[in-house]
Backbone bond lengths (Angstrom), bond angles and torsions (degrees), N, CA, C in turn:
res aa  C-N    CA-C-N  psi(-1)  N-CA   C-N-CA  omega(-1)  CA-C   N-CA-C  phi
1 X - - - 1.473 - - 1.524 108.61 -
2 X 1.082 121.81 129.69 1.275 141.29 -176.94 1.866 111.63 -62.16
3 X 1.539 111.83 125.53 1.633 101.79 -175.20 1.565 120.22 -56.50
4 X 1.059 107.78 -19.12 1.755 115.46 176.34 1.484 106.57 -58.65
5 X 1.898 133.93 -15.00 1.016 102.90 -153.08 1.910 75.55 -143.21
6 X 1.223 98.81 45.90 1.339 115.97 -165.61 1.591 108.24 -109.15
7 X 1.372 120.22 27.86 1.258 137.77 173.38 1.648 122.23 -84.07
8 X 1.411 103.62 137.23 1.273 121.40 -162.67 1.539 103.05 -86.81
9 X 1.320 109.87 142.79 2.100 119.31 163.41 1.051 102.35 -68.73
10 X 1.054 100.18 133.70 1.309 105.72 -171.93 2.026 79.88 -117.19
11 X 1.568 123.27 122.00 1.458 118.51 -179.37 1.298 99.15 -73.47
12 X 1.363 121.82 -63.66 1.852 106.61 -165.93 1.630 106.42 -42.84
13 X 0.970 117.76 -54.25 1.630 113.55 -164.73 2.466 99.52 -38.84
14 X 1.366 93.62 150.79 1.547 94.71 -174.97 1.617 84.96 -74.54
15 X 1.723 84.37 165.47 1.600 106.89 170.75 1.791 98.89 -109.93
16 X 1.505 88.82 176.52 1.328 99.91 -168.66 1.372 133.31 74.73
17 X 1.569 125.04 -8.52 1.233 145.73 -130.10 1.416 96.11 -129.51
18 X 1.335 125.09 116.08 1.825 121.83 -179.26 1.649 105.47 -76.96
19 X 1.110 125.33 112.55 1.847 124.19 165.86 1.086 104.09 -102.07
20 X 1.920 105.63 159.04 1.422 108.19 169.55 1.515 102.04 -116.76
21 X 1.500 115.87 165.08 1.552 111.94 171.40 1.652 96.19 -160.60
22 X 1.644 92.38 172.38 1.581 94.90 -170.40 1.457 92.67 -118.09
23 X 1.096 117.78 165.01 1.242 136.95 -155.10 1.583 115.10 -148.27
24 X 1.657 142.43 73.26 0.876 132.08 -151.55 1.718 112.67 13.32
25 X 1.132 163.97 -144.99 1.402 126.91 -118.72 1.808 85.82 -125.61
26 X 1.402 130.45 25.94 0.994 124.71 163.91 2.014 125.48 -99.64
27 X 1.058 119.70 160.31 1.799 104.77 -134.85 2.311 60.26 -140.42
28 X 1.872 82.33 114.85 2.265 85.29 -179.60 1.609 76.31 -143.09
29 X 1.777 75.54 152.98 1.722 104.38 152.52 0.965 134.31 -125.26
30 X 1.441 117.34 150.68 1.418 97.49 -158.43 1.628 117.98 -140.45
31 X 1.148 136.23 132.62 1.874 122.63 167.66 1.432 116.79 -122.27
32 X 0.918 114.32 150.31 1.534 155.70 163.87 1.593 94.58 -61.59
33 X 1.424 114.52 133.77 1.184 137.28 167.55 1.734 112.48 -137.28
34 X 1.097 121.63 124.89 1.343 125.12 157.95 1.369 143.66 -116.28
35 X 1.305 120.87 117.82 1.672 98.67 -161.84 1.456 100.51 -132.21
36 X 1.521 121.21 133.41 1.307 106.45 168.17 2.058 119.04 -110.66
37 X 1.182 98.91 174.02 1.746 85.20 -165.01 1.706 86.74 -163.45
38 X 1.625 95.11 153.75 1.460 107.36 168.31 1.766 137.32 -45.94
39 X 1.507 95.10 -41.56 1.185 112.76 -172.88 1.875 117.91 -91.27
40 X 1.065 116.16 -47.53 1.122 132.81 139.03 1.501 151.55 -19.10
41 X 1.418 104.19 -54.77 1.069 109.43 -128.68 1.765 158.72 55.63
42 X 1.565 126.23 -129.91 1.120 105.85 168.77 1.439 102.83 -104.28
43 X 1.281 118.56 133.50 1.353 120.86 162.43 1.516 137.74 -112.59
44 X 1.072 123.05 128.03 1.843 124.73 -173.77 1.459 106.68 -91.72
45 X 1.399 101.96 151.43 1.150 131.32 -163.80 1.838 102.84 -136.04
46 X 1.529 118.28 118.08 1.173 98.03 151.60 1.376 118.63 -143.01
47 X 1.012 140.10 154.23 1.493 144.17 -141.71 1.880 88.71 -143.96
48 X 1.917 73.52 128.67 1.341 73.14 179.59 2.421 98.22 -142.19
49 X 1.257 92.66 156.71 1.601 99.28 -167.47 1.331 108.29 -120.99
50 X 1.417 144.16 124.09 0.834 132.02 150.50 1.221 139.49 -84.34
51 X 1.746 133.70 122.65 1.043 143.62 -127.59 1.690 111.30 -118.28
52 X 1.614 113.37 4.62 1.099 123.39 -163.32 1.850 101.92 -51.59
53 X 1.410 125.14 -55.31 1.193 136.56 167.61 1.143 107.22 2.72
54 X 1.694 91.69 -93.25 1.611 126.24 -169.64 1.639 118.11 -44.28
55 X 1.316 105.72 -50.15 1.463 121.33 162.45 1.053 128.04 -41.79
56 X 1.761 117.13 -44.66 1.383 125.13 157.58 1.564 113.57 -64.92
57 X 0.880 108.10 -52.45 1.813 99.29 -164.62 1.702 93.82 -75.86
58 X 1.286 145.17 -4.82 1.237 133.18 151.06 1.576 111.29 -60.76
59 X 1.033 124.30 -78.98 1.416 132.13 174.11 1.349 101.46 -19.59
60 X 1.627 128.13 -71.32 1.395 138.81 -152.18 1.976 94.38 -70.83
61 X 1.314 112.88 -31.92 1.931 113.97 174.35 1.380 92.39 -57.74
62 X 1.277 123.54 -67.47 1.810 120.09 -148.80 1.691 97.27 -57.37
63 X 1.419 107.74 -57.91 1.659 105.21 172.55 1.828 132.08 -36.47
64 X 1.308 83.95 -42.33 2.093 87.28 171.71 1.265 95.36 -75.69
65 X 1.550 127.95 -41.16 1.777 115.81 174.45 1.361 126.59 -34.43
66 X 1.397 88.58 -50.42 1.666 103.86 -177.84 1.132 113.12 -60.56
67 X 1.813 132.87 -34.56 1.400 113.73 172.57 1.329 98.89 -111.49
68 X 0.950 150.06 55.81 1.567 127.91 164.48 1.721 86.14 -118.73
69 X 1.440 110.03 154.31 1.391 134.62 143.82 1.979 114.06 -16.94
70 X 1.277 106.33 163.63 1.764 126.12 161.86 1.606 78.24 -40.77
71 X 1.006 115.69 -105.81 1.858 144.18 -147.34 1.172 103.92 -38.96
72 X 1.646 107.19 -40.85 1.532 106.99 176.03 1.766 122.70 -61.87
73 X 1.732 99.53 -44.67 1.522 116.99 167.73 1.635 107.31 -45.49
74 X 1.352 128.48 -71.13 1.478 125.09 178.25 1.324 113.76 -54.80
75 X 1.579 142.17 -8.38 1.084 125.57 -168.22 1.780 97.72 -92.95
76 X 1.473 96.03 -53.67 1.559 103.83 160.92 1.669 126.15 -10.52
77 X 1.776 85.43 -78.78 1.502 96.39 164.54 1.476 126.83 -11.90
78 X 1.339 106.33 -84.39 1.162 132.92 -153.81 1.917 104.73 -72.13
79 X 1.400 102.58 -48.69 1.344 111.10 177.39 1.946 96.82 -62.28
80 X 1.230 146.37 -40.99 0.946 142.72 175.57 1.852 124.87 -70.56
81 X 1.688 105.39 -27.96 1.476 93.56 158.50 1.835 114.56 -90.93
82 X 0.811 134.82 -6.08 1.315 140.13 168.51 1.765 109.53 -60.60
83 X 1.902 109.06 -67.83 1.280 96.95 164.79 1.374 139.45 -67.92
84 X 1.752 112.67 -14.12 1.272 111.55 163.94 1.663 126.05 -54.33
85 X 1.450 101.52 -43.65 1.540 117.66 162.01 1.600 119.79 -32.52
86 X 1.572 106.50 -71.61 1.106 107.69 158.90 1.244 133.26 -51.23
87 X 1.044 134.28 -50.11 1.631 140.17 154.43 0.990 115.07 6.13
88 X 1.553 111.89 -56.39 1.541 137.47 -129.32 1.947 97.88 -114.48
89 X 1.513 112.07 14.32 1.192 110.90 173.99 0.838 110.75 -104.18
90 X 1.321 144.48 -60.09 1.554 138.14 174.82 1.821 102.71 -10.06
91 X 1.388 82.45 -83.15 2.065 92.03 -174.58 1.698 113.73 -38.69
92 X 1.390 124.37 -30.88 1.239 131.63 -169.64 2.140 93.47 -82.97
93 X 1.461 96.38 -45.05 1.654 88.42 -172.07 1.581 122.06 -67.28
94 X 1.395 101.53 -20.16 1.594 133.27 -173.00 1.696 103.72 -77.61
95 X 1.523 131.15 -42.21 0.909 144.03 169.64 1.684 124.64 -56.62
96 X 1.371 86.02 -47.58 2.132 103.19 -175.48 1.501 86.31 -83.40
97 X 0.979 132.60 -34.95 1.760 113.18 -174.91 1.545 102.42 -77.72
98 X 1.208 112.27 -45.31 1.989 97.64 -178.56 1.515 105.69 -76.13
99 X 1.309 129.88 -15.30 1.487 116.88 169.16 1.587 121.51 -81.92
100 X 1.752 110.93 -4.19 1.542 108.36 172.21 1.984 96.32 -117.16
101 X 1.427 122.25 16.14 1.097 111.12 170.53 1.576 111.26 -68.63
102 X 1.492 111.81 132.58 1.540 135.53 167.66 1.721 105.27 -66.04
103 X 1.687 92.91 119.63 1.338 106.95 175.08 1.493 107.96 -45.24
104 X 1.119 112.71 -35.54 2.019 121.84 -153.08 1.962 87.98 -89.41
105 X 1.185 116.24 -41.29 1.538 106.52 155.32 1.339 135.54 -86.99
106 X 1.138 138.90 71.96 1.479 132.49 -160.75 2.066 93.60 -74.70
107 X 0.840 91.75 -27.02 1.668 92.93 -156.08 1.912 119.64 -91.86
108 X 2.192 77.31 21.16 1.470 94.30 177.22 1.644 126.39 -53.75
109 X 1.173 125.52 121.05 1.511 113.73 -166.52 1.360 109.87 -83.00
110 X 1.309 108.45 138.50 1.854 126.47 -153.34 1.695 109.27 -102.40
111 X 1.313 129.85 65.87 1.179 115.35 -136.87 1.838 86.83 -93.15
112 X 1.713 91.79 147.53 1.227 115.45 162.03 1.271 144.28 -121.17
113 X 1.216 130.17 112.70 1.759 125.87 -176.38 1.297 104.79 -73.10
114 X 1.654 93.01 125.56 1.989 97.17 153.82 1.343 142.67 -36.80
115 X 1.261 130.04 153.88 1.405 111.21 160.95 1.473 133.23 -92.71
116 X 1.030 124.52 145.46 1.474 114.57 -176.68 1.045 112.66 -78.79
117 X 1.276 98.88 176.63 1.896 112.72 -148.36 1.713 86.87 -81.78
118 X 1.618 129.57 95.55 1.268 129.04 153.53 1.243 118.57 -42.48
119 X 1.861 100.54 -43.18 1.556 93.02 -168.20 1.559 125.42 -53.74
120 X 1.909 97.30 -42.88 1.535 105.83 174.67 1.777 100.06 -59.47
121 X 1.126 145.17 -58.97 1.223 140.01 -152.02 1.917 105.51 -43.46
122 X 1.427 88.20 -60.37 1.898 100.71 170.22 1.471 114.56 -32.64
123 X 1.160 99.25 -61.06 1.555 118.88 169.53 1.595 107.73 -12.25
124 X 1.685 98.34 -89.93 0.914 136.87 -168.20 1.370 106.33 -40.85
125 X 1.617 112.28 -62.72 1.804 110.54 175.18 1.125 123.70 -72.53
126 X 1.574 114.06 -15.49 1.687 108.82 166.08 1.723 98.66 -64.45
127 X 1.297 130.83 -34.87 1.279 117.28 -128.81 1.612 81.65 -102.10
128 X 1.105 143.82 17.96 1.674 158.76 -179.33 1.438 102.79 -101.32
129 X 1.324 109.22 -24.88 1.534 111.97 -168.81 1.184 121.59 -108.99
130 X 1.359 118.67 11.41 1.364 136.46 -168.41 1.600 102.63 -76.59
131 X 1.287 109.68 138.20 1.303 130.29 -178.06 1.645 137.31 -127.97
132 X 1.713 87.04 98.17 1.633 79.04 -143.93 1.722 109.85 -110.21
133 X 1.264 116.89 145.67 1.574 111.31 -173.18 1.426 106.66 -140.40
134 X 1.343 102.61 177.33 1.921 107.42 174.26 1.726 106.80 -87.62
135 X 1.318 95.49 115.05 1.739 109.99 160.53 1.135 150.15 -109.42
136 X 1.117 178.79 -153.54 1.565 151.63 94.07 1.630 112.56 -61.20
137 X 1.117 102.46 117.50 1.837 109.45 171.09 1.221 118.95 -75.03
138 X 1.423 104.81 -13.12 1.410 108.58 173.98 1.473 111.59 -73.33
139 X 1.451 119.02 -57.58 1.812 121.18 172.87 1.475 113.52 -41.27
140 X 1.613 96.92 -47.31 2.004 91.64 -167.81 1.473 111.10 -80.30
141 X 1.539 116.47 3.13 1.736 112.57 165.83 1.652 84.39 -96.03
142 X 1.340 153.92 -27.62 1.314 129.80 -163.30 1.793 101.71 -75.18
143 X 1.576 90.54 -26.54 1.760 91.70 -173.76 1.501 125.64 -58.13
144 X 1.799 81.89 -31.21 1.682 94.89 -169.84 1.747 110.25 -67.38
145 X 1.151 102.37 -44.79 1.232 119.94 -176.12 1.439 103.18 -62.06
146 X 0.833 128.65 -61.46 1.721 137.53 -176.05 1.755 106.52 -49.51
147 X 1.494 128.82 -36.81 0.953 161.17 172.93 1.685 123.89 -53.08
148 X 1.487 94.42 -68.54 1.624 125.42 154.75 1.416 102.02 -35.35
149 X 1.126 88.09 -79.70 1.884 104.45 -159.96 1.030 114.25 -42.05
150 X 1.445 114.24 -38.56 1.611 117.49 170.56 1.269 129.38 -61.65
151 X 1.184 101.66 -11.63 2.030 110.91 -173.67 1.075 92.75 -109.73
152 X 1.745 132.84 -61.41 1.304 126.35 -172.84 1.142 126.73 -86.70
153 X 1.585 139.07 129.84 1.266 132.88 -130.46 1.962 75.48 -135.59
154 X 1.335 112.16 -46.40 1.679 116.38 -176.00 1.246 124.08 -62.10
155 X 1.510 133.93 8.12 1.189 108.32 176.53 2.141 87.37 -160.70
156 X 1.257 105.46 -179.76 1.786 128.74 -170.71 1.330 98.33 -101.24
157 X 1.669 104.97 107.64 1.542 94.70 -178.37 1.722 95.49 -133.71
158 X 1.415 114.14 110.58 1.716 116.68 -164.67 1.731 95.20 -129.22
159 X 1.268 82.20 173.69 1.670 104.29 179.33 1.261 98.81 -163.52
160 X 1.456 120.45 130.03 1.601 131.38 -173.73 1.523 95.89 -92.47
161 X 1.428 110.99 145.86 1.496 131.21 -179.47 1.642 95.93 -43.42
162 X 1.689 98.60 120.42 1.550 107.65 173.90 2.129 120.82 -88.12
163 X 0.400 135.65 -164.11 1.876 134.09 167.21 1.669 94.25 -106.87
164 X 0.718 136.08 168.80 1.461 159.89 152.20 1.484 98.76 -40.83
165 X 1.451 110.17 118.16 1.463 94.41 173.27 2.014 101.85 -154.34
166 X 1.310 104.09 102.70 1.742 133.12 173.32 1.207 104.11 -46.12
167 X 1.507 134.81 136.94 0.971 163.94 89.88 1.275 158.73 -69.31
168 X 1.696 151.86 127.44 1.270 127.28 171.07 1.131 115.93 -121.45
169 X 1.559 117.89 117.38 1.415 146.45 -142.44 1.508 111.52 -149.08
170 X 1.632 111.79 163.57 1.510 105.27 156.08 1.527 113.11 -72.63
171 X 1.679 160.54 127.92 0.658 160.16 94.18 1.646 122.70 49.27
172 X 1.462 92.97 -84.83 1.453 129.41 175.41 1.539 107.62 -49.73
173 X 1.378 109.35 -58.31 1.986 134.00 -147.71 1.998 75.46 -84.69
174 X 1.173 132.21 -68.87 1.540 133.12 -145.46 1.701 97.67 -79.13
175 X 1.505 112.06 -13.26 1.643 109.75 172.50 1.819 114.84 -79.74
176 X 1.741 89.94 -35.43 1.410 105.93 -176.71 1.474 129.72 -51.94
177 X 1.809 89.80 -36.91 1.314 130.12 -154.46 1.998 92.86 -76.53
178 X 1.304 101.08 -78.88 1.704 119.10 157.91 1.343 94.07 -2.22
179 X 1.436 108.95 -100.77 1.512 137.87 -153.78 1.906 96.36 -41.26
180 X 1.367 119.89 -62.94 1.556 120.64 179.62 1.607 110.22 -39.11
181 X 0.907 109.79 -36.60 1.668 120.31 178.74 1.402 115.50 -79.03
182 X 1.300 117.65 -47.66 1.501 108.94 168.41 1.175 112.29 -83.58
183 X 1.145 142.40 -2.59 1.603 132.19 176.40 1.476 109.27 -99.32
184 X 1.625 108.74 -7.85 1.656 117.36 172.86 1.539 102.61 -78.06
185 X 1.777 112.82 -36.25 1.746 89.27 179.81 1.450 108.91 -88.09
186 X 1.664 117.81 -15.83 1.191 99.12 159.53 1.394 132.60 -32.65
187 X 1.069 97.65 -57.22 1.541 115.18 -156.78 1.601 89.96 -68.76
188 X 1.234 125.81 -49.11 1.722 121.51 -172.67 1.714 120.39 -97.63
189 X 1.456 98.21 19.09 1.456 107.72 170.31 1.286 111.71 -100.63
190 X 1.480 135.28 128.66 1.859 123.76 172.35 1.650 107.42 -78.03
191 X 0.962 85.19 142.68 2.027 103.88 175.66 1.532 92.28 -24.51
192 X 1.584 101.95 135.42 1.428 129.42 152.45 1.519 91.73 96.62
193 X 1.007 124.73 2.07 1.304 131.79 -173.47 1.820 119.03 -64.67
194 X 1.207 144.51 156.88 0.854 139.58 173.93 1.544 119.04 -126.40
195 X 1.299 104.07 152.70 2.004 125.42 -147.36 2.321 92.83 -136.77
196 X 1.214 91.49 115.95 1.614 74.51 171.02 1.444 97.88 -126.58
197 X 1.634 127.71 160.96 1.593 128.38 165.60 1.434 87.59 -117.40
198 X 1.200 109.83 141.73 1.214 114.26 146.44 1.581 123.37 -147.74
199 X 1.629 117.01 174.49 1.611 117.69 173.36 1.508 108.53 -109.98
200 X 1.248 91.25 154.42 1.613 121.23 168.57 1.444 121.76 -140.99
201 X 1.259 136.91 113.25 1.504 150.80 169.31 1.499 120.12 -68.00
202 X 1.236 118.37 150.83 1.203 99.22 159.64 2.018 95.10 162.63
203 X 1.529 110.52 128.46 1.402 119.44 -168.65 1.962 114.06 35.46
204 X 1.044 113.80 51.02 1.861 124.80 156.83 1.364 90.43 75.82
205 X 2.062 122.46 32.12 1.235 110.65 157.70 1.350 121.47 -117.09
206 X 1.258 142.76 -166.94 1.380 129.79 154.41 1.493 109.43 -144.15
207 X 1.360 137.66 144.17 0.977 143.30 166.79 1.739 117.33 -90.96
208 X 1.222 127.72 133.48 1.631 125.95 167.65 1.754 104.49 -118.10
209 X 1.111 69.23 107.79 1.912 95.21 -173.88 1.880 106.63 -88.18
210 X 1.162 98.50 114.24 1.529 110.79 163.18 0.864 130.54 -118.79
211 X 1.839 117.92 101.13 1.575 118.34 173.24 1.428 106.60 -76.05
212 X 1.690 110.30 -178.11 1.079 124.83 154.21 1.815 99.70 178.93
213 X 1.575 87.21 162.94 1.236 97.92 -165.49 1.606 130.66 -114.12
214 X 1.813 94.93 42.61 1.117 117.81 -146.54 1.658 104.06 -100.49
215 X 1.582 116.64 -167.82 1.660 120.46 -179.43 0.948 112.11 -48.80
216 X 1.852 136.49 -27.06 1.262 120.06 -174.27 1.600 129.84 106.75
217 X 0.978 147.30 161.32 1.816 128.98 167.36 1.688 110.41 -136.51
218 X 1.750 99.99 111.14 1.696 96.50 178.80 1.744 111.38 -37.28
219 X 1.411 103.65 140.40 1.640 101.07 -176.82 1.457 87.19 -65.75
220 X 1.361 162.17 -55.72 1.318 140.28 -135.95 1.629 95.00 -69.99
221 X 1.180 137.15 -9.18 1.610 134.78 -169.92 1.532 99.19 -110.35
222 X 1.528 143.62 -43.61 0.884 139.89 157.35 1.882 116.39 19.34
223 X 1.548 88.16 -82.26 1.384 101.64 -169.29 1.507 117.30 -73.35
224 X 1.212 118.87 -5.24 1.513 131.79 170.84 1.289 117.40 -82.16
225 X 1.534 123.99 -34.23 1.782 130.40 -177.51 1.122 110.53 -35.92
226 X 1.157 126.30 -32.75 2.223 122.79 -167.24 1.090 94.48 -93.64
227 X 1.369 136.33 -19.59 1.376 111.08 -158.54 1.829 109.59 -98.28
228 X 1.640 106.26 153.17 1.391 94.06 -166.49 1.269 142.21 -79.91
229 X 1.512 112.98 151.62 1.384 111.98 -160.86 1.232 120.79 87.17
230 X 1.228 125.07 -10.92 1.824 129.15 -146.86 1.682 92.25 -90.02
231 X 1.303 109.29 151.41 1.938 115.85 -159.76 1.633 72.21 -149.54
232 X 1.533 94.43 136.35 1.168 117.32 159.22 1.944 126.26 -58.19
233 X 0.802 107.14 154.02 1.633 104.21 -169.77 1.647 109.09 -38.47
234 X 1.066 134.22 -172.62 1.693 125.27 -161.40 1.360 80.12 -120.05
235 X 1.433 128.71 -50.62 1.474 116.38 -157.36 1.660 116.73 -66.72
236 X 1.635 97.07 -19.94 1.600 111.45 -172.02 1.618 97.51 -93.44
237 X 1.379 138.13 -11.16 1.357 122.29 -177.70 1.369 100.94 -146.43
238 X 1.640 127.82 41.64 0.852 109.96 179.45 2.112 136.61 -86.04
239 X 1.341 79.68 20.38 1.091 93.67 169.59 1.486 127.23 -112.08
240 X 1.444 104.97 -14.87 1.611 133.97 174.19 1.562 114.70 -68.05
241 X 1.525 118.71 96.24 1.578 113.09 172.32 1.285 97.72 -68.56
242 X 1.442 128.97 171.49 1.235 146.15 -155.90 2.007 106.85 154.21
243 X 1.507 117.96 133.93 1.151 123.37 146.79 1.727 115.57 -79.66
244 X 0.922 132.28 -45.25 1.321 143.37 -166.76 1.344 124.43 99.56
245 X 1.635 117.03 9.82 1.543 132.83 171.37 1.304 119.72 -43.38
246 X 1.983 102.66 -55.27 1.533 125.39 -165.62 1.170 108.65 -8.42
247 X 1.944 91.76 -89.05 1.451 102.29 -172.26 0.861 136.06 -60.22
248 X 1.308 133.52 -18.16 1.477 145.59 -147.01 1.774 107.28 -92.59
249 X 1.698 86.10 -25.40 1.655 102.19 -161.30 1.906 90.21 -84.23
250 X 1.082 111.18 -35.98 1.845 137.31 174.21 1.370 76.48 -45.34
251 X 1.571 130.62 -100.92 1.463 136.39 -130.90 1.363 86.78 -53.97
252 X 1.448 144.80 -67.09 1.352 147.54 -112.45 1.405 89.40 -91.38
253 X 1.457 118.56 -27.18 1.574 117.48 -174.58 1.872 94.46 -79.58
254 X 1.358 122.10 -59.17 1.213 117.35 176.29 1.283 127.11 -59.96
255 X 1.203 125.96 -1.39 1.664 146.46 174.13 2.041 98.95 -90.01
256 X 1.130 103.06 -65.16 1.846 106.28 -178.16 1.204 103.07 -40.81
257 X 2.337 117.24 -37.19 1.295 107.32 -169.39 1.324 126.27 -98.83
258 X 1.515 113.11 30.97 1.113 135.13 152.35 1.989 89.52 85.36
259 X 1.364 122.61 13.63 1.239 137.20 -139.40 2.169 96.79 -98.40
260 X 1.318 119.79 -176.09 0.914 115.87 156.18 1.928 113.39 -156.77
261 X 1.333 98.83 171.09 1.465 101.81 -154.20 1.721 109.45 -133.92
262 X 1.433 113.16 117.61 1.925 109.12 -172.55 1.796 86.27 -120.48
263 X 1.614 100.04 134.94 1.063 115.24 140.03 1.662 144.95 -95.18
264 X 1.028 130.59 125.48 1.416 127.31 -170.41 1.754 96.09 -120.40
265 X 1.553 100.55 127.18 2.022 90.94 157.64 1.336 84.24 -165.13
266 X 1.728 100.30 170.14 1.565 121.07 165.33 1.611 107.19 -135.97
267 X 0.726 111.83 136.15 1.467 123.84 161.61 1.019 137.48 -49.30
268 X 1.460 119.36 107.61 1.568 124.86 -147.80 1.765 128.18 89.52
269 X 1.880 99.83 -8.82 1.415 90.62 -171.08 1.580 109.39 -134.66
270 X 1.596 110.42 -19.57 1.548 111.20 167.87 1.773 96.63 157.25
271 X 1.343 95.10 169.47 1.465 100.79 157.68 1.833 110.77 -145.83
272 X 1.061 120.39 145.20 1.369 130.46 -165.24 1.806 96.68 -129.84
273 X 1.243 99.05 124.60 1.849 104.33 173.67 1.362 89.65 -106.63
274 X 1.616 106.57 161.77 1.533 119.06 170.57 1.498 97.94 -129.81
275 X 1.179 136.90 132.04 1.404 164.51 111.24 1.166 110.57 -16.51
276 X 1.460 142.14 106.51 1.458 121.43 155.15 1.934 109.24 -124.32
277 X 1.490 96.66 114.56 1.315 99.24 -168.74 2.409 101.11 -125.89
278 X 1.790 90.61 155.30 1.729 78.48 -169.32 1.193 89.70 -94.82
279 X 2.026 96.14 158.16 1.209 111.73 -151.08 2.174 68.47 -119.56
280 X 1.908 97.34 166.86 1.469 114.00 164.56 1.504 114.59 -58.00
């Protein structure tokens, strides 16, 4: 048995009763079972679930909240108490099997199905709702920048006059997308530091190029940044809060846009992502 699930009965606490508790950085639930019997005596039971999943794909709902639209916010909603519902079966199926387990079998096997990947499901119905039109990519990187600048006072964040350059995209999702990327070298650039966007054309594509001139990312971590939850090493950001959503929420928007994404950095000298999304 694994030390995470290495929790003590506590007798006063009621039985029958579902609790939650944290567990150095694991998120369980847990009940109390009591049964008494002739042969036996009284025997305890406690059942316990780990909830790390659910916890994630909560976190990752409130985050699409945060950028989607009104309509988008209620759809959320609803798609999030539905899977909470579900959530909440495992522990319920886990319960009715140790309350009809046979004393003379204790070592009845309690079988449980996984949950499916909610996170992809979200995915999937955000990615139904996508709303896409003709824009200039050139204005909505001037916006960002114009935007930036106003909040961040600590560091050089420019973009040199772009040409006119067409796209048909979500709006919303390819601004979102931008902004996660420049607020990532924010976040790993030191004061006075400098952040550039820029464009590049070329055969009905465009590239959105982001330098910066920040700490950098060991290549062995490189290939880990999109994926979710993932935090840069502790010793290299340990001063850096972060969930590890950012990027991840970046790829999935540049993935819907049929788009693709290169990282380049060194350590100590910057890292620059490239964007390559088709232009009209």
């Amino acid at each position: 048995m694994s030390d995470k699930f290495n929790y003590n009965i506590k007798i006063k606490e009621p039985f029958n009763k579902t609790k939650k508790f944290k567990y150095d950085d694991e998120h369980l639930i847990y009940k109390n079972l009591r049964s008494e019997t002739k042969e036996y005596g009284v025997i305890y039971i406690q059942i316990i679930k780990d909830m790390d999943n659910e916890y994630d794909f909560m976190k990752i709902l409130f985050v699409f909240m945060l950028i989607s639209d009104f309509i988008g916010i209620i759809a959320s909603i609803i798609v999030g108490y539905f899977v909470s519902k579900r959530m909440l079966r495992p522990i319920d199926h886990i319960i009715k099997a140790a309350d009809n387990i046979s004393i003379n079998n204790l070592k009845e096997r309690i079988e449980i199905t996984g949950p499916n990947d909610e996170l992809k499901r979200l995915g999937d119905t955000e990615n139904q709702r996508i709303e896409k039109k003709e824009f200039l990519l050139n204005e909505l990187i001037y916006e960002v920048v114009t935007e930036t600048n106003l909040i961040d006072k600590n560091h050089t964040i420019s973009s040199e006059k772009n040409n006119n350059v067409s796209i048909f995209a979500d709006y919303k999702m390819i601004k979102q997308m931008v902004r996660i990327f420049v607020d990532n070298s924010i976040k790993f650039t030191p004061a006075q530091g400098n952040i550039d966007i820029s464009l590049e054309t070329k055969d009905k594509r465009v590239k959105i190029i982001i330098s910066d001139s920040g700490i950098g990312i060991p290549k062995d971590e490189i290939q880990n940044i999109f994926e979710r939850f993932y935090t840069a090493d502790k010793s290299r950001s340990k001063d850096i809060a972060g969930t590890g959503l950012g990027l991840s929420i970046a790829k999935w928007i540049i993935d819907v846009h049929k788009g693709e994404v290169n990282v380049q950095s060194e350590e100590g000298k910057g890292t620059q992502v490239t964007v390559i999304l088709e232009t009209l």
